[in-house]
Each structure stands twice: as structure tokens, then as C-alpha cells.
N, C-alpha and C positions, 0 to 999 in steps of 0.2 A: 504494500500500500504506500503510495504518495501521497504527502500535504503539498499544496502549490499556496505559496504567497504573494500575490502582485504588486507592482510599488512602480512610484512616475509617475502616475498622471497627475493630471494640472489643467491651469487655465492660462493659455498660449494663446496667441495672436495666428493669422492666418500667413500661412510663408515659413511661420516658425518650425521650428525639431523639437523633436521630445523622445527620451528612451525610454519604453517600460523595460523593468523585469521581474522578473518569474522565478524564483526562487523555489526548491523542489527539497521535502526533508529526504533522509532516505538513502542507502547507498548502492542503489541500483537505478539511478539516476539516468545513466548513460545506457536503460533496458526499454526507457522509453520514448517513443515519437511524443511529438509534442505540437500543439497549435492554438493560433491565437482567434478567438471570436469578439464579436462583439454587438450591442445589442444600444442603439437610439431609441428614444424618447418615443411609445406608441408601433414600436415597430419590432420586427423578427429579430433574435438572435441573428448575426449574419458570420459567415467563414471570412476570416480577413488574412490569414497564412498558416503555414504547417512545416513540419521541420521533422527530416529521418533521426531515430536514435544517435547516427554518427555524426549527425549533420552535412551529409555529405547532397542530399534533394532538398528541395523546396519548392512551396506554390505558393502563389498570390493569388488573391480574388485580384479580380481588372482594376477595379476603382483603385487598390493601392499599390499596384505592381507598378514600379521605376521609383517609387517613392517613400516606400518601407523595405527596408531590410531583418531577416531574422535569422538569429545565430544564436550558436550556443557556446557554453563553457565547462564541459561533464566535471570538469574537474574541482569547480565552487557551485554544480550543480543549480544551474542560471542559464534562462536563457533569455535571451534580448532582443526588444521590437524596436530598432530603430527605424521612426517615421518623423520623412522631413517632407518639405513644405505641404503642408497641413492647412486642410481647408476645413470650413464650416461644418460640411456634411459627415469630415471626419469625428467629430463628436460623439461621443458615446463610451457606454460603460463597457470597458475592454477585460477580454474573460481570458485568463489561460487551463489549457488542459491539455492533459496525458494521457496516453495508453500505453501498455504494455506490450510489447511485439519481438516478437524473434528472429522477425526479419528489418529487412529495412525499407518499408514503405511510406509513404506520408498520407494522411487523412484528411479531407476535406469536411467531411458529415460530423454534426453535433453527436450524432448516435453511436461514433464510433470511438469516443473519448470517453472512459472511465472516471477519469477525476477533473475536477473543475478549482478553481481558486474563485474568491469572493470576489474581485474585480474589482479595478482602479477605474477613476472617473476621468475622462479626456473631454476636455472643452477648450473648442476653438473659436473663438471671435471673431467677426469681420471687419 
């Protein structure tokens, strides 16, 4: 079992950067894929990236792909949502989660992640 702790978000201006991380207790950290979701005001949960246990794949949803980057560190067991220039619609409470996997695939679907963290709040200005 993993605990995920979130941490970063804030209130930024639009253009601006900001890094979550994801902090993971546990030492089989580097057994699982990992991804970041996220859920606006009235609206769906949405898939915003995904990241292989080695981190060696990755995906982006469209709306943040050339804009966010995600990585990891198995080693301080962290993984990191660097998202730069940052718009309005970026806004929203930012979830991370994990599965467990023995291979090395990445996950797009909410259904396919086992553990969830409480989520950091991302708000961007215009």
C-alpha cells in the first residue's frame, strides 16, 4: 500500500510555472506507474499525465502536452508536475495517483489507479 501527499499548488498569474509534487510513503515506490488528474469547479475529474514505474513513457492529455512536464525521483520517492505557462482553464484541484504494475505501462483511466492523494489547489488568474 501507498500514501500519496500533494504539495505546490497556489495562486499564479496566467504565463506563470508552478511544480506540484507527489510525495509517495513506502519502499516500493519505484513498483508503481503513476498519474496526475485533475478535477474544475462543476466538472469531470479529467487525465492531465501518466508516468511508467521507471519513468522511462509518458502521456499528456492535448490541452497540456508542450506545457507540463512529469518526472520522477524513485529515489526520494516524488514525482513532479512541472506546468509552465499556465492558463485560466488550467485551474483546478490537481489529484495524484498510483498503481501497482509489473510491467511498464502508463495509465490514462481514473479506474485504473488504486491510490489517490487529497489534492493540491491550482488557480490561475487572468
Amino acid at each position: 500500500q501507498v500514501q500519496l501527499v500533494e504539495s505546490g499548488g497556489g495562486l499564479v498569474q496566467a504565463g506563470d510555472s508552478l511544480r506540484l509534487s507527489c510525495a509517495a510513503s513506502g519502499r516500493t515506490f519505484s513498483m508503481y506507474a503513476m498519474g496526475w488528474f485533475r478535477q474544475a469547479p462543476g466538472k469531470e475529474r479529467e487525465f492531465v499525465a501518466a508516468l511508467s514505474r521507471t519513468g522511462g513513457s509518458t502521456a499528456y492529455a492535448d490541452s497540456v502536452k508542450g506545457r507540463f512536464t512529469l518526472s520522477r525521483d524513485n529515489a526520494k520517492n516524488t514525482v513532479y508536475l512541472q506546468m509552465s505557462s499556465l492558463k485560466p482553464d488550467d485551474t483546478a484541484v490537481y489529484y495524484c495517483a498510483a498503481v501497482l504494475t509489473l510491467g511498464i505501462p502508463i495509465y490514462r483511466r481514473e479506474n485504473e489507479y488504486s491510490y489517490w492523494g487529497q489534492g493540491t489547489q491550482v488557480t490561475v488568474s487572468s
